[in-house]
PABAVO-322876 format. One line per field, with one value per residue: residue number from 1; x, y, z of N, C-alpha, C, O in turn. Coordinates in nm, 4 decimals, always signed. Last residue first. Layout:
<rs>
seq NUM/... $
n_px X/... $
n_py Y/... $
n_pz Z/... $
ca_px X/... $
ca_py Y/... $
ca_pz Z/... $
c_px X/... $
c_py Y/... $
c_pz Z/... $
o_px X/... $
o_py Y/... $
o_pz Z/... $
</rs>
This chain:
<rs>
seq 109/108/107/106/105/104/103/102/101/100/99/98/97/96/95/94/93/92/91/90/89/88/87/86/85/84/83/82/81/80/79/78/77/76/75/74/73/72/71/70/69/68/67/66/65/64/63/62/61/60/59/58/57/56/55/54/53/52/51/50/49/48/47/46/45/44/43/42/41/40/39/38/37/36/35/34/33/32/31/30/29/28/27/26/25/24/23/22/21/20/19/18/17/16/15/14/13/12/11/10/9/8/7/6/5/4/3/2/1 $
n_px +2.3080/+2.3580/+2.3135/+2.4696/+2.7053/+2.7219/+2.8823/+3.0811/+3.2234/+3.1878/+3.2955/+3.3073/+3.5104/+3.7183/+3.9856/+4.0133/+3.8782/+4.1422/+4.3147/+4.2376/+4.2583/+4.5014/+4.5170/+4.2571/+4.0954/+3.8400/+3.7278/+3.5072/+3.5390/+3.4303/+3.4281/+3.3949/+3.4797/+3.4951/+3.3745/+3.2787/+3.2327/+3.0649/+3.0181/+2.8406/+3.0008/+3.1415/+3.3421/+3.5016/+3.4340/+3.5674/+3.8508/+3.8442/+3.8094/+4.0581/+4.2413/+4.2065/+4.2584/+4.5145/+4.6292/+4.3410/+4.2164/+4.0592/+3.9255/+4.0310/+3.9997/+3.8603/+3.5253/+3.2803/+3.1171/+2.8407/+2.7942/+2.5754/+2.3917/+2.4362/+2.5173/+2.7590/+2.9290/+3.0013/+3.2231/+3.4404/+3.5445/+3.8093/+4.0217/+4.2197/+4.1357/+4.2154/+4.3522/+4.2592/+3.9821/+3.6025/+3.2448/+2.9661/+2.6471/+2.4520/+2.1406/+1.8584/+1.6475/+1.2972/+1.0270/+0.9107/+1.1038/+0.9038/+0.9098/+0.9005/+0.7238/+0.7098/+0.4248/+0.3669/+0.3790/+0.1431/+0.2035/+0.0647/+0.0839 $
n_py +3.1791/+2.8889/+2.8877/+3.0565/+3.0040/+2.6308/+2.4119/+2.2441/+2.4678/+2.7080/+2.7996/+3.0976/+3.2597/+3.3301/+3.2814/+3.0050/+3.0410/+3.1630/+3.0117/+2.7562/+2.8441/+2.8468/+2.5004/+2.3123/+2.2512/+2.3729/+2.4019/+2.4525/+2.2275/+2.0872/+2.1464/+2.4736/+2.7569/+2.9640/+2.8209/+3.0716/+3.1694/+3.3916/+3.6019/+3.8214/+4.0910/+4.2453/+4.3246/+4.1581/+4.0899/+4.2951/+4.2297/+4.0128/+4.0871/+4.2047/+4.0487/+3.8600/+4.1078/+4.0563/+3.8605/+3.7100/+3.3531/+3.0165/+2.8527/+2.6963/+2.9562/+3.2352/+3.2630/+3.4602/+3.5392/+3.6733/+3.8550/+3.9934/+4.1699/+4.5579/+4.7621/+4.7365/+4.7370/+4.7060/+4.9163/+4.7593/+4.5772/+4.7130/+4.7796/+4.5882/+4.5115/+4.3032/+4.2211/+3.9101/+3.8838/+3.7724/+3.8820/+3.8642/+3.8786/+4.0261/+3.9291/+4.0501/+3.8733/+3.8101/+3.8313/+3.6872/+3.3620/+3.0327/+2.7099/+2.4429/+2.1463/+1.8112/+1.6507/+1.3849/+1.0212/+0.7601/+0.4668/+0.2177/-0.1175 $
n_pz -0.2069/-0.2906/-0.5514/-0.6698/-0.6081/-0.5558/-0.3855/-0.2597/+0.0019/+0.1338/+0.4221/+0.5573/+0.7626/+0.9914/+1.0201/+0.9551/+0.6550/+0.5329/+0.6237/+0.4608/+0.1566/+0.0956/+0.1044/+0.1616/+0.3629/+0.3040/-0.0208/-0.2523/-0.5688/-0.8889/-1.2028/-1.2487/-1.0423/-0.8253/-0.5197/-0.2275/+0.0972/+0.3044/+0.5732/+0.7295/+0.9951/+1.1751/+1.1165/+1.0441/+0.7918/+0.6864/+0.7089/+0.5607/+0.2649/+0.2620/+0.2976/+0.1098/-0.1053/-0.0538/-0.1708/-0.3824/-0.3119/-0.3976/-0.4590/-0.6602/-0.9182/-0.7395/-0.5377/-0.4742/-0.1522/-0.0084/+0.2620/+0.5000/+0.5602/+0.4283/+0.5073/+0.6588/+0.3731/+0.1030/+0.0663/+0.1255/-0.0221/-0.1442/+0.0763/-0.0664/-0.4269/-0.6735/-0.8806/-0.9374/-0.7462/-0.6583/-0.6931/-0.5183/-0.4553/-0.1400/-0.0284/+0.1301/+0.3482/+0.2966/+0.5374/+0.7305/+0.6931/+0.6496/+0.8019/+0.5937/+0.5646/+0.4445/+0.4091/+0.5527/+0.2858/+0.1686/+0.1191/-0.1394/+0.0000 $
ca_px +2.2280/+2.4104/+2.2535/+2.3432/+2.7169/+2.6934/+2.7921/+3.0791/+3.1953/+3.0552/+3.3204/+3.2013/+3.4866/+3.5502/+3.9036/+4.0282/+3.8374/+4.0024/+4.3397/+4.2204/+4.1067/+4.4896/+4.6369/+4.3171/+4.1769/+3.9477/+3.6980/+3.5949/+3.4318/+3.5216/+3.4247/+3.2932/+3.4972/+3.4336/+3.4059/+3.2293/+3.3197/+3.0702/+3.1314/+2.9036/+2.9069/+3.0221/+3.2205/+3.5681/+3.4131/+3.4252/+3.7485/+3.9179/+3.7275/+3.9174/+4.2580/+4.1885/+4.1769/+4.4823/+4.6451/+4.4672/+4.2001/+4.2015/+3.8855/+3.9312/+4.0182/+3.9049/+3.6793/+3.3384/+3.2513/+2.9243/+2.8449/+2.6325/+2.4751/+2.3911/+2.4376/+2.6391/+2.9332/+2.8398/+3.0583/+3.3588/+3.4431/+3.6716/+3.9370/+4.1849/+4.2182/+4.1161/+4.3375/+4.3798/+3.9808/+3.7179/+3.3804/+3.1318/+2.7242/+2.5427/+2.2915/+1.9152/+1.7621/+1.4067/+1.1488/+0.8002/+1.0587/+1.0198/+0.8292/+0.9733/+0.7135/+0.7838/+0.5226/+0.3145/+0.4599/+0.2172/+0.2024/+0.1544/+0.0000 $
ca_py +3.2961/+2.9679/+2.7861/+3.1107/+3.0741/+2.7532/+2.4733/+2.2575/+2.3117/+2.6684/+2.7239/+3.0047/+3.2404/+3.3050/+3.3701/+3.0630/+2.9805/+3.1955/+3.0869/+2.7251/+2.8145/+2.9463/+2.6171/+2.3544/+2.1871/+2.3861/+2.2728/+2.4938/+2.2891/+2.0931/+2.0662/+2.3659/+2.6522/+2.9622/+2.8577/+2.9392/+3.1845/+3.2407/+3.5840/+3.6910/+4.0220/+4.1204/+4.4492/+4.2239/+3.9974/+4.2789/+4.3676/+3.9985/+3.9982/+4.2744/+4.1657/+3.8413/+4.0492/+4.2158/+3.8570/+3.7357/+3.4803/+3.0932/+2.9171/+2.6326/+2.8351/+3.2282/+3.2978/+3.3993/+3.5829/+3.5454/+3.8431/+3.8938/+4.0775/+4.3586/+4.7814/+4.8106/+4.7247/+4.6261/+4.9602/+4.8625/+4.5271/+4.6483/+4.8412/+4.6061/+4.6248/+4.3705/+4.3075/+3.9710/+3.8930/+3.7767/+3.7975/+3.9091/+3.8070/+4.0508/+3.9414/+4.0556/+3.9157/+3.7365/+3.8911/+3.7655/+3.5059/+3.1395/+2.8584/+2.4858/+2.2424/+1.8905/+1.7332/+1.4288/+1.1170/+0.8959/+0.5859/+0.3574/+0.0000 $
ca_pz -0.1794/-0.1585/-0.4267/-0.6564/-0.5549/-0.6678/-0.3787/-0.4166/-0.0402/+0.0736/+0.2342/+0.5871/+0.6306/+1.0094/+1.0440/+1.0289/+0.7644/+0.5172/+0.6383/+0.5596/+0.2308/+0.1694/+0.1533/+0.0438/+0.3366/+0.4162/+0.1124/-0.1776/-0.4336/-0.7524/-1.0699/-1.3307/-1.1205/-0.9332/-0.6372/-0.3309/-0.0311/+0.2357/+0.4331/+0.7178/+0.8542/+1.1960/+1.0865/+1.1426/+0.9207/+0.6551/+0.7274/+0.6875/+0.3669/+0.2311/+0.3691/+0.1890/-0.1012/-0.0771/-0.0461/-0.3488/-0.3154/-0.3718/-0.3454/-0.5924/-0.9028/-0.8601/-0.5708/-0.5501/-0.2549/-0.1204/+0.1178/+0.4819/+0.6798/+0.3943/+0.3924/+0.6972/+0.5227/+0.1524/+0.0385/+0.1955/+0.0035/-0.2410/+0.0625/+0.0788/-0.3015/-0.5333/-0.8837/-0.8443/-0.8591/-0.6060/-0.7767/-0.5507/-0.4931/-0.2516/-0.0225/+0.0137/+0.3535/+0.2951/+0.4379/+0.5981/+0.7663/+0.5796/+0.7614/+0.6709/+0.5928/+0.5178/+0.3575/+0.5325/+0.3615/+0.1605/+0.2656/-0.0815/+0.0000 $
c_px +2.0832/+2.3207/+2.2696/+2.2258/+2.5133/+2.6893/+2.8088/+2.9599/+3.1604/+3.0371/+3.1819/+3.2224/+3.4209/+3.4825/+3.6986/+4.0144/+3.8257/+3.8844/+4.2612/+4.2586/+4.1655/+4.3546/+4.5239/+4.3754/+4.3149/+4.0859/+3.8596/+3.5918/+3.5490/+3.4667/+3.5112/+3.3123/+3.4084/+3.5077/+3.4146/+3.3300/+3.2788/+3.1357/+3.1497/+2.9839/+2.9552/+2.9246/+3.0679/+3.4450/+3.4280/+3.3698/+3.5913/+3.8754/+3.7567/+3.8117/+4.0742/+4.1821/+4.1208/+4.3219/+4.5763/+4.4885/+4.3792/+4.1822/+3.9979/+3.9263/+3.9297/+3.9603/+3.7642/+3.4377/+3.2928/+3.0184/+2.8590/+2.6903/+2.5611/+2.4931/+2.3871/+2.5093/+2.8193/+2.8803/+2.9567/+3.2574/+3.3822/+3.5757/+3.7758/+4.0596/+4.1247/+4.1997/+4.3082/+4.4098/+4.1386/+3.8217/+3.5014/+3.1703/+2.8513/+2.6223/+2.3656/+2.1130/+1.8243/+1.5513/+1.2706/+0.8925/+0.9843/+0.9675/+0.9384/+0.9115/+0.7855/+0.7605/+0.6106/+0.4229/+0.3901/+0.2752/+0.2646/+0.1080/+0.0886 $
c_py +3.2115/+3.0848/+2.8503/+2.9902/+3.1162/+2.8970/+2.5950/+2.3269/+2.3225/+2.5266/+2.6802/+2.9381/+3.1166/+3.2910/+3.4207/+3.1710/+3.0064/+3.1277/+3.1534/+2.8949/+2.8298/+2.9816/+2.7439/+2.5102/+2.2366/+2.3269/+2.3531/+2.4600/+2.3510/+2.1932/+2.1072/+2.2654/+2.5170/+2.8524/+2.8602/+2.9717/+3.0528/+3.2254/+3.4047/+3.7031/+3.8677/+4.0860/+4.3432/+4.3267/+4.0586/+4.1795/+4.3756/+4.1198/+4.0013/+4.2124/+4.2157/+3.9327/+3.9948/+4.2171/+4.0113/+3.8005/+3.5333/+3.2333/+3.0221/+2.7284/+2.7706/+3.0447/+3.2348/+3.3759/+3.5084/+3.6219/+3.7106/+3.8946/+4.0147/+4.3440/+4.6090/+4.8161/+4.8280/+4.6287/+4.8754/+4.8890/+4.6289/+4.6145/+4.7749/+4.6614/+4.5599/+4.4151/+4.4089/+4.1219/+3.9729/+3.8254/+3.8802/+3.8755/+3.8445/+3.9407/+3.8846/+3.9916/+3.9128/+3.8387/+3.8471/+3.8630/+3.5750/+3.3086/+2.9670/+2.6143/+2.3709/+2.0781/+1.8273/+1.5480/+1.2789/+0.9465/+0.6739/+0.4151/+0.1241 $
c_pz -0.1625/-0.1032/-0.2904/-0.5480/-0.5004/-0.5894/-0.4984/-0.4508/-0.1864/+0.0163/+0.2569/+0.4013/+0.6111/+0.8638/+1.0166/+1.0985/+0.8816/+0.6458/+0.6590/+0.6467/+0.4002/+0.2131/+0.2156/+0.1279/+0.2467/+0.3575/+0.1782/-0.0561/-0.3567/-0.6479/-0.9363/-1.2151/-1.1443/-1.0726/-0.7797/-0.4381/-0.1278/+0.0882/+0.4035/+0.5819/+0.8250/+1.0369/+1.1146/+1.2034/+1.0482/+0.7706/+0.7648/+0.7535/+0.4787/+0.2809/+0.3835/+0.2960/+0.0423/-0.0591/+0.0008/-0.1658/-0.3006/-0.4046/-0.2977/-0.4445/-0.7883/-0.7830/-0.6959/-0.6209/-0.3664/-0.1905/+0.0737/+0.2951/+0.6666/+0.5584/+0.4188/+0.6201/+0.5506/+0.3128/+0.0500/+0.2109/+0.1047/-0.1660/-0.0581/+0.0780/-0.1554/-0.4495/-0.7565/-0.8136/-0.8155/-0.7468/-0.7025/-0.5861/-0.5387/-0.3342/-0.1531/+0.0691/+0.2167/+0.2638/+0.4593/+0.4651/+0.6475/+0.6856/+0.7538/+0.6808/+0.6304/+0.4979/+0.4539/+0.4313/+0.3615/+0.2742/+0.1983/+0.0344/+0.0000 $
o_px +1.9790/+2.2721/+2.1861/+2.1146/+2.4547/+2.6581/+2.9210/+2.9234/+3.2137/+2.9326/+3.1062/+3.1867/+3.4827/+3.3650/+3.6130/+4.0261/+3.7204/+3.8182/+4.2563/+4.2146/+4.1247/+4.3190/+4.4752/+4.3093/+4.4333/+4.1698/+3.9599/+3.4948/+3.6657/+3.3499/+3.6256/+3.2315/+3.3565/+3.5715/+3.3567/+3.3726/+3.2517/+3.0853/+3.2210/+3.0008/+3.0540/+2.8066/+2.9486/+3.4517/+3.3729/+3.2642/+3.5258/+3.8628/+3.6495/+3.7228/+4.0021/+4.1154/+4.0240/+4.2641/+4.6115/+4.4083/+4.4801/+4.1347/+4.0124/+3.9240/+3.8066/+3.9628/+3.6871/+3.4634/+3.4055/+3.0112/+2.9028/+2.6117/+2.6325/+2.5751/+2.2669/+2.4076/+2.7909/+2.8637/+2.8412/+3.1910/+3.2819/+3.4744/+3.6586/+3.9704/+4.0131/+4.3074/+4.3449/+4.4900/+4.1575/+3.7666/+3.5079/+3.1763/+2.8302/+2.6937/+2.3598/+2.1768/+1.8501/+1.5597/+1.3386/+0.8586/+0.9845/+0.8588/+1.0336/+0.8530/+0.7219/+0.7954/+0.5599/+0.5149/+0.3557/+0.2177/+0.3836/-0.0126/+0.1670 $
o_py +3.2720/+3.0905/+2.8515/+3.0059/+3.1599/+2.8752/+2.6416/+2.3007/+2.4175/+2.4681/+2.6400/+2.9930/+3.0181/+3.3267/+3.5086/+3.1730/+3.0286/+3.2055/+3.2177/+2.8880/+2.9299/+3.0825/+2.7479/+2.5960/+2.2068/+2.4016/+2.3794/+2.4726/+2.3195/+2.2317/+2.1452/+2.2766/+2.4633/+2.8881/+2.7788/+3.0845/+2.9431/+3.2689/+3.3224/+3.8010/+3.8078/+4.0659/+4.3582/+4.3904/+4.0157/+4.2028/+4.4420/+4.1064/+3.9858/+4.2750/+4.2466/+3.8981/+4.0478/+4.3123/+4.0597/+3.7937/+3.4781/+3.2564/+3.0850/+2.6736/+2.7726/+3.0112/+3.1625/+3.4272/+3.4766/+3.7238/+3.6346/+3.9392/+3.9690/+4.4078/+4.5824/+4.8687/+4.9382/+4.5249/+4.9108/+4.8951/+4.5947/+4.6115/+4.8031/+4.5765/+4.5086/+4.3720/+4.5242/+4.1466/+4.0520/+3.8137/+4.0021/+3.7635/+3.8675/+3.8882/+3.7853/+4.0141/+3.8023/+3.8806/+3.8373/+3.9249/+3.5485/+3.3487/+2.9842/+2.6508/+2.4266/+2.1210/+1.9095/+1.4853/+1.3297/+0.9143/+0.6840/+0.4190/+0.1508 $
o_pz -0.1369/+0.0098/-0.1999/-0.4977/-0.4014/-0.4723/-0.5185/-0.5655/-0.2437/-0.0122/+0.3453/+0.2971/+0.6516/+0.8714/+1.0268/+1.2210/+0.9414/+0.7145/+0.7639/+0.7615/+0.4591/+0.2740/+0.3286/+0.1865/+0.2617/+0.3071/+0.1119/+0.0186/-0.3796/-0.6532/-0.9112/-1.1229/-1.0465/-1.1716/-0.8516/-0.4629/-0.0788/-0.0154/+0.4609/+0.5092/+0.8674/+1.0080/+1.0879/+1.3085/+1.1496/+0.8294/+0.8453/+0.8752/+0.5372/+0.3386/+0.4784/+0.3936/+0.0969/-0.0067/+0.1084/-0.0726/-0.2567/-0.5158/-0.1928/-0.3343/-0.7893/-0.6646/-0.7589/-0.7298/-0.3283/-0.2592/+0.1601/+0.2115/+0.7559/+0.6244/+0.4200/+0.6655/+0.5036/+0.3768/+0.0262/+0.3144/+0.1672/-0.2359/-0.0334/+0.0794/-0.1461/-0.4082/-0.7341/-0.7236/-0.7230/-0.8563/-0.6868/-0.5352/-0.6578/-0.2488/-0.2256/+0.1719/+0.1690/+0.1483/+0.5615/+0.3642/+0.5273/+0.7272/+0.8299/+0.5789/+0.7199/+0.3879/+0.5303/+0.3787/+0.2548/+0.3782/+0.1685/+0.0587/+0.0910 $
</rs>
């Protein structure tokens, strides 16, 4: 006999929190991520290969955390995911940088 299952339910707030999507990029100044402080809770960063930012960069996130926001980095590549593990992920981490694992940036948001 099928048993249906009842449906899982989850209840959503009456507003859902905008947040920004970023491309990481060697170029980025310390300063690039200023203008979503205070503005959003939280960023996706999307980093080049498997999660690797420059060091100017990391600075820039390292700011932004510092300003209680969140920061979930994903990347930007076809396979693979951004996992601790990997050199300067774990750096990222360490300071409060939330991998996203093989997640899309737009799964994330």
């Amino acid at each position: 006999m099928n048993n249906p299952k009842k449906a899982c339910v989850i209840p959503l707030p009456d507003k859902l929190e905008s947040v920004p999507i970023v491309y990481a990029f060697p170029g980025a100044t310390r300063n690039y991520l200023d203008g979503f402080i205070d503005k959003f809770k939280g960023i996706i960063v999307v980093s080049y290969g498997s999660g690797n930012v420059s060091e100017e960069m990391y600075y820039a996130i390292k700011n932004v955390i510092a300003c209680e926001m969140k920061v979930v980095l994903v990347a930007h590549c076809n396979y693979g995911g951004v996992f601790s593990e990997h050199g300067s992920n774990q750096s990222l981490q360490d300071i409060g940088v939330i991998m996203a694992h093989d997640l899309t940036p737009f799964q994330v948001s």
